[in-house]
C-alpha positions in Angstrom: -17.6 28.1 -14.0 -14.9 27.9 -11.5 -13.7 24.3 -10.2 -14.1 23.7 -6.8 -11.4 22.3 -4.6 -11.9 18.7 -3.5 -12.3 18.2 0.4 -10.0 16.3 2.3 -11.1 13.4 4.1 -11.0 13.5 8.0 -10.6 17.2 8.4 -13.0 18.9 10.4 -14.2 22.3 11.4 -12.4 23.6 14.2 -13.8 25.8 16.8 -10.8 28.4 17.6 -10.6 30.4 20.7 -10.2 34.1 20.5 -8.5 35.1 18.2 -4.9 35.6 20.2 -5.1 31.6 20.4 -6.3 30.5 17.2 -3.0 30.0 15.3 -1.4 27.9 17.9 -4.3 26.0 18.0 -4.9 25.5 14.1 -1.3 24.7 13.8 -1.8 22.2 16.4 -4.7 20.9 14.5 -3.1 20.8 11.0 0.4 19.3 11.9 -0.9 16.6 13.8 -3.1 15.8 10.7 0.1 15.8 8.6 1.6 13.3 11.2 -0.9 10.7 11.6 -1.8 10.9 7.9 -5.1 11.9 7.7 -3.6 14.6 5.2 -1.6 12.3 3.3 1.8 13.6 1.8 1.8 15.6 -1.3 -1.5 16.7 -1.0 -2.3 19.7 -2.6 -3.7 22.7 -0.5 -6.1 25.4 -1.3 -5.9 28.0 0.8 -9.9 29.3 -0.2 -11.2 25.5 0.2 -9.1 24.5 3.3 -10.5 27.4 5.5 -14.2 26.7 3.8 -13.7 22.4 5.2 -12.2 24.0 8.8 -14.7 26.6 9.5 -11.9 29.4 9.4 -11.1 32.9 8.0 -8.3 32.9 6.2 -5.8 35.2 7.7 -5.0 32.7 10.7 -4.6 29.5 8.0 -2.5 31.7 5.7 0.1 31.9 8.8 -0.2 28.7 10.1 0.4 27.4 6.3 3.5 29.4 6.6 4.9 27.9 10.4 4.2 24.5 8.6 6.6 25.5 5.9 8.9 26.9 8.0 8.8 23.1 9.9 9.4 21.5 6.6 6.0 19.9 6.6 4.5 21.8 3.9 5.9 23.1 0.4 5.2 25.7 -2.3 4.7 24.4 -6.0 6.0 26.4 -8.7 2.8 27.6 -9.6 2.3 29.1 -6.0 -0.1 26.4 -4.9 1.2 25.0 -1.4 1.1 21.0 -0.7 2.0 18.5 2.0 5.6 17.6 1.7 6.6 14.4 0.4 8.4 11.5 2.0 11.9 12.2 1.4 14.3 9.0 2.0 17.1 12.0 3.0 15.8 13.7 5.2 14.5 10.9 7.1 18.4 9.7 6.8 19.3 12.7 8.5 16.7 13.5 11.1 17.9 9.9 12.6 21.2 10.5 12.6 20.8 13.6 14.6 18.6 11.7 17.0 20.9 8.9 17.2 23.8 11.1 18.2 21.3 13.8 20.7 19.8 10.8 22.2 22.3 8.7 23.5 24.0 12.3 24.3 20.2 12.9 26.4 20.8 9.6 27.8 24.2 10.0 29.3 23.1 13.2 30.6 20.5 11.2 32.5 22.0 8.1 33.7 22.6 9.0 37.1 19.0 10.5 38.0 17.2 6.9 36.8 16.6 5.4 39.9 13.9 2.4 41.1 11.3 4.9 40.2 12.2 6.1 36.7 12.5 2.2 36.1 9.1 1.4 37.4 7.8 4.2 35.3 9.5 3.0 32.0 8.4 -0.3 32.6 4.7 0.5 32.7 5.0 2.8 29.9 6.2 -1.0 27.9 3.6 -2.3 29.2 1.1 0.1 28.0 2.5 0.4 24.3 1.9 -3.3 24.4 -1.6 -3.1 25.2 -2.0 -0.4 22.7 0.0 -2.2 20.0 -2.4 -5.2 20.8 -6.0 -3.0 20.6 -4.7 -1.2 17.6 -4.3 2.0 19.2 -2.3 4.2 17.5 -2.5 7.5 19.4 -2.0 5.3 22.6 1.0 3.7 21.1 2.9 7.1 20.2 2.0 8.6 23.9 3.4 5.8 25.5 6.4 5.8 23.3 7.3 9.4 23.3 6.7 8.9 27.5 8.9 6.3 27.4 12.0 8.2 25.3 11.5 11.3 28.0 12.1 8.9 30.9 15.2 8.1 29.4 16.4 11.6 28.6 15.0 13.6 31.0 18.2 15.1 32.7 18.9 16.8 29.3 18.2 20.0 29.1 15.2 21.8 27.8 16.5 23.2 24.4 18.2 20.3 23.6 14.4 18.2 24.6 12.8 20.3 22.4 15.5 19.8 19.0 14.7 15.8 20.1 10.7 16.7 20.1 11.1 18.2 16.9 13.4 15.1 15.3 10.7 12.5 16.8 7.7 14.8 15.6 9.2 14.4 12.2 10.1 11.0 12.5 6.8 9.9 13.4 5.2 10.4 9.2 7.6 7.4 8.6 6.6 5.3 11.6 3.1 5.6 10.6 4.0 4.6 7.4 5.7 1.3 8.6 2.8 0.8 10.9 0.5 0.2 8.1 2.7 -1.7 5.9 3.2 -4.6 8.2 0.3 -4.2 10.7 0.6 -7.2 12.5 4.1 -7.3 13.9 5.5 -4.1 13.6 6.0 -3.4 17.1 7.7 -6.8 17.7 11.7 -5.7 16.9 11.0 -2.3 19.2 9.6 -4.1 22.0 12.0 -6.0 22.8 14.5 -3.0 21.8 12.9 -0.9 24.6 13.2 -3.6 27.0 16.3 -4.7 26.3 17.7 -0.6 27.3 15.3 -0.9 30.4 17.3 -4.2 31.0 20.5 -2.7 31.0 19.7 0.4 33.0 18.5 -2.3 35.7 21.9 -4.0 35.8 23.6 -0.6 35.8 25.4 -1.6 32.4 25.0 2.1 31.3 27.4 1.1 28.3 24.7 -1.3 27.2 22.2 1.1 27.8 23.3 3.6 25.4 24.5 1.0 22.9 21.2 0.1 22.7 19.6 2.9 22.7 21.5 4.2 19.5 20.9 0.6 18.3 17.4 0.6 18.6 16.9 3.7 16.8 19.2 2.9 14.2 17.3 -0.2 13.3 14.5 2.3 13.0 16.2 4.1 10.2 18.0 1.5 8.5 15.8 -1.6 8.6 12.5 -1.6 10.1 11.0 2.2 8.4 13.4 2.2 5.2 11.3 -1.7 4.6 8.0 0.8 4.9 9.2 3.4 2.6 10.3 0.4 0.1 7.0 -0.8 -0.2 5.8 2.7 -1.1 8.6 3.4 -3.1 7.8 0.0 -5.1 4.4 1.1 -6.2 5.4 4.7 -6.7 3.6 6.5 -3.7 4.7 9.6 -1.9 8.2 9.4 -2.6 10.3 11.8 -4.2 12.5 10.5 -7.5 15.7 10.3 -6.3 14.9 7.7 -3.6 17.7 5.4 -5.3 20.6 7.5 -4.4 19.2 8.5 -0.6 19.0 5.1 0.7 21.9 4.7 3.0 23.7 1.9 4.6 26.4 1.0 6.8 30.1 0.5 5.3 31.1 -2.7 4.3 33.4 -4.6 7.2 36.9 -4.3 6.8 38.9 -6.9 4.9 39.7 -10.3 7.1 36.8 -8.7 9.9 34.5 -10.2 8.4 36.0 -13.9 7.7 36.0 -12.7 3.7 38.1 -13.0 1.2 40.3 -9.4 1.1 40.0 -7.9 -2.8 42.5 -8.8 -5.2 45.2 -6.8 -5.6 46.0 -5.2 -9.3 49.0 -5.6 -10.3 51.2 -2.8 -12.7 49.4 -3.4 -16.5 45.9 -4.3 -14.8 44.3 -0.8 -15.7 46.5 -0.6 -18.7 45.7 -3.7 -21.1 48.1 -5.1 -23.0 50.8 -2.6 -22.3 52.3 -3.3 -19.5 52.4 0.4 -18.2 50.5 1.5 -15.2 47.3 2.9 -15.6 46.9 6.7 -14.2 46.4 7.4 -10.7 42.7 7.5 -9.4 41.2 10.8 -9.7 43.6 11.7 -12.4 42.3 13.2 -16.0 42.4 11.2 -18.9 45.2 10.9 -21.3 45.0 14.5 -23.1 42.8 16.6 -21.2 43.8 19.6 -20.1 44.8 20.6 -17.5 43.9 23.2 -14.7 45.5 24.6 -12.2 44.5 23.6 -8.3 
């Protein structure tokens, strides 16, 4: 007797235009799902019981199965079953150093178009991702937040908006994931982040502005979302194995920058033991290997 596929919670039937609109609006449907976790990562995904749960044939979800591949959001398994993609500590290293370096590169392009109004406008977009923050509204949160980055880069042009809607699209899994491992504060750091660039663009400081804008969103990366994926990563949960050697972090400050002691220096038999002789160059083969040429 065949098995059948287990439904996933939260997914519902979708009723699809004709039939010229139905993919974009499936792969609407599906890859928010993926973001906001209602299809949590590395679930696995029939194909036969997927269209059954949505209400659709199975020539539309085949393709849109393949655009969400093609977007990195969903992966085939050796075995030729698809699932959600897991959390990968590199790539979200990666997508945030793009956006760090696009952004504050959007930003400059748009410094001398934000006037009185743009400010009023990014100020009442803070004020709303407060409220939402406060109600617990999610969806709310992210619209007022994505409203809020556009302000600030809206002079860029369109192709380079879209590669930034793309880099926040798939930043937003991890922010969700920070979002519900610390519930209650975890908009406080960004707040004042947010405000602090609105600050700055007030003051027409634009060197603060885009200081801390690249701040802001490095703090994302670095501290407040890689805390998140810790958490998950401590109890085993969505990660992929090699989390250990994905984590990055800034370089160590410079001996005497810092106020530290600078490293001690090795003197001639250090590396050699008792000999006295120098040990060999760094990079060098061992004593007897062979050698090949460069």
């Amino acid at each position: 007797m065949a098995r059948t596929a287990a439904r996933i919670p939260g997914i519902e039937p979708v009723d699809l235009p004709e039939a010229r609109q139905a993919i974009p609006r499936l792969h609407a449907y599906l890859r928010e799902c993926i973001l906001d976790g209602r299809i949590p990562p590395g679930t696995k995904l029939s194909q036969v019981a997927l269209a059954e749960q949505l209400g659709v044939s199975r020539t539309p979800l085949r393709e849109v199965l393949r655009m969400l591949q093609e977007e990195g959001y969903v992966e085939f398994e050796p075995n030729q079953r698809m699932r959600v993609a897991d959390l990968d500590p590199v790539e979200l290293d990666a997508d945030y150093a793009c956006r760090i370096l696009l952004e504050t590169l959007a930003l400059s392009m748009t410094l001398e178009s934000i006037g009185s109004r743009q400010r009023r406008e990014a100020g009442r977009l803070l004020t709303a991702m407060r409220r939402a923050a406060r109600t617990g509204d999610l969806p709310g949160w992210f619209g007022a937040h994505h409203a809020y980055h556009r302000v600030m880069t809206a002079g860029a042009g369109e192709p380079l908006l879209r590669t930034l809607q793309s880099l926040e699209d798939r930043s937003a899994r991890y922010i969700r994931i920070y979002q519900q491992t610390e519930p209650s504060d975890w908009q406080t750091a960004g707040e004042a982040e947010h405000a602090a660039i609105l600050d700055a663009l007030a003051a027409g400081d634009d060197s603060a502005a885009l200081t801390g804008l690249a701040h802001h969103l490095a703090q994302d990366q670095a501290g407040r979302v890689h805390e998140g994926l810790d958490l998950l990563n401590l109890h085993g949960l969505f990660l992929r194995p090699r989390w250990p050697a994905a984590r990055s972090r800034l370089p160590p400050a410079s001996p005497g920058r810092s106020g530290g002691p600078p490293p001690p220096r090795q003197t001639a038999g250090a590396s050699s033991g008792s000999s006295g002789r120098p040990g060999p160059a760094p990079g060098a083969p061992p004593p007897g290997a062979p050698r090949t040429s460069p």
